[in-house]
N, C-alpha and C positions, 0 to 999 in steps of 0.2 A: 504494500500500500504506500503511495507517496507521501511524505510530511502533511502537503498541502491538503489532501484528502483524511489526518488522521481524526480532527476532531469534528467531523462533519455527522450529523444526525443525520439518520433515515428514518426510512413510517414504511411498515407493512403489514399486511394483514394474514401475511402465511403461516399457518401454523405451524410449518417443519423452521423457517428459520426461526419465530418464535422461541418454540423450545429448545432448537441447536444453543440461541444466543444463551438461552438460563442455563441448560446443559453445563456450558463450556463455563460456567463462573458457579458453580455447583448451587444453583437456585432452583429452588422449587415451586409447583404454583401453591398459593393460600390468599388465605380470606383474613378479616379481620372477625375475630366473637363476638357471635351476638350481631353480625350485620344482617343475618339474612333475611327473607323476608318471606314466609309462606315456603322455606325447604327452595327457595330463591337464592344463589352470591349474587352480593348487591357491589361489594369493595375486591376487587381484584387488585393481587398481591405478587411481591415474588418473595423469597424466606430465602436470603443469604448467607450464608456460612460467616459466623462470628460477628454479624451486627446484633446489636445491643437495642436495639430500639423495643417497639411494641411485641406484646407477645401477638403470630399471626397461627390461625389453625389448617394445619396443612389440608389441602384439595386434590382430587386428580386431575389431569389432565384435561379429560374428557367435561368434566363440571365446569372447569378454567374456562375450556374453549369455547363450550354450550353458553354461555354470560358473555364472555368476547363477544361470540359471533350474532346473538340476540339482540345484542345493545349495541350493533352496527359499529364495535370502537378500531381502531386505530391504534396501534404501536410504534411509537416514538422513539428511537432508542439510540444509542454510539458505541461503536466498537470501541475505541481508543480516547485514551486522553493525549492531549496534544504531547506531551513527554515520552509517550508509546505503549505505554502501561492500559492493560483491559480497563473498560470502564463502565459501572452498573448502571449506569444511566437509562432510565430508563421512563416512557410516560403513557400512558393509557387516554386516548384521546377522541372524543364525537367527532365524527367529520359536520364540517361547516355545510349548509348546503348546495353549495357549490362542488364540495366533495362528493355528492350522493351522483 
């Protein structure tokens, strides 16, 4: 990848690179407790190896995607930080409707 290209965002809605990208940064899909709504995820997560933040209750796959692909969302995300180092960056996103 060139420099100039490393800290650049993409959006997709595939589910294989999806998972490749959390895959490779050992992330898993979860939710947040207590969000759901009617046996519904309402808060789509990913559960990173050694953050400290909220506790999140892990999900499969298949429930992850079924909410993705319901809620019509968008994944925001970057490989790289501009120093070269992986980066979890990551955003779950509506498309505008100009997107649709």
């Amino acid at each position: 990848m060139r420099s100039g290209n490393v800290e650049r965002t993409r959006v997709t809605r595939n589910h294989d690179i999806i998972r490749q990208w959390a895959e490779r940064r050992g992330a898993r899909p979860a939710t947040m407790p207590g969000s759901e709504d009617n046996g519904q995820l309402r808060v789509l997560r990913f559960d990173f190896p050694g953050y400290g933040g909220a506790v999140l209750r892990p999900v499969n796959w298949d429930e992850w995607f079924a909410t993705f692909d319901e809620r019509h969302l968008h994944f925001r995300y970057q490989d790289r930080r501009a120093d070269g180092t992986p980066s979890n960056f990551n955003r779950l996103e509506r498309p505008t409707r100009e997107d649709r």
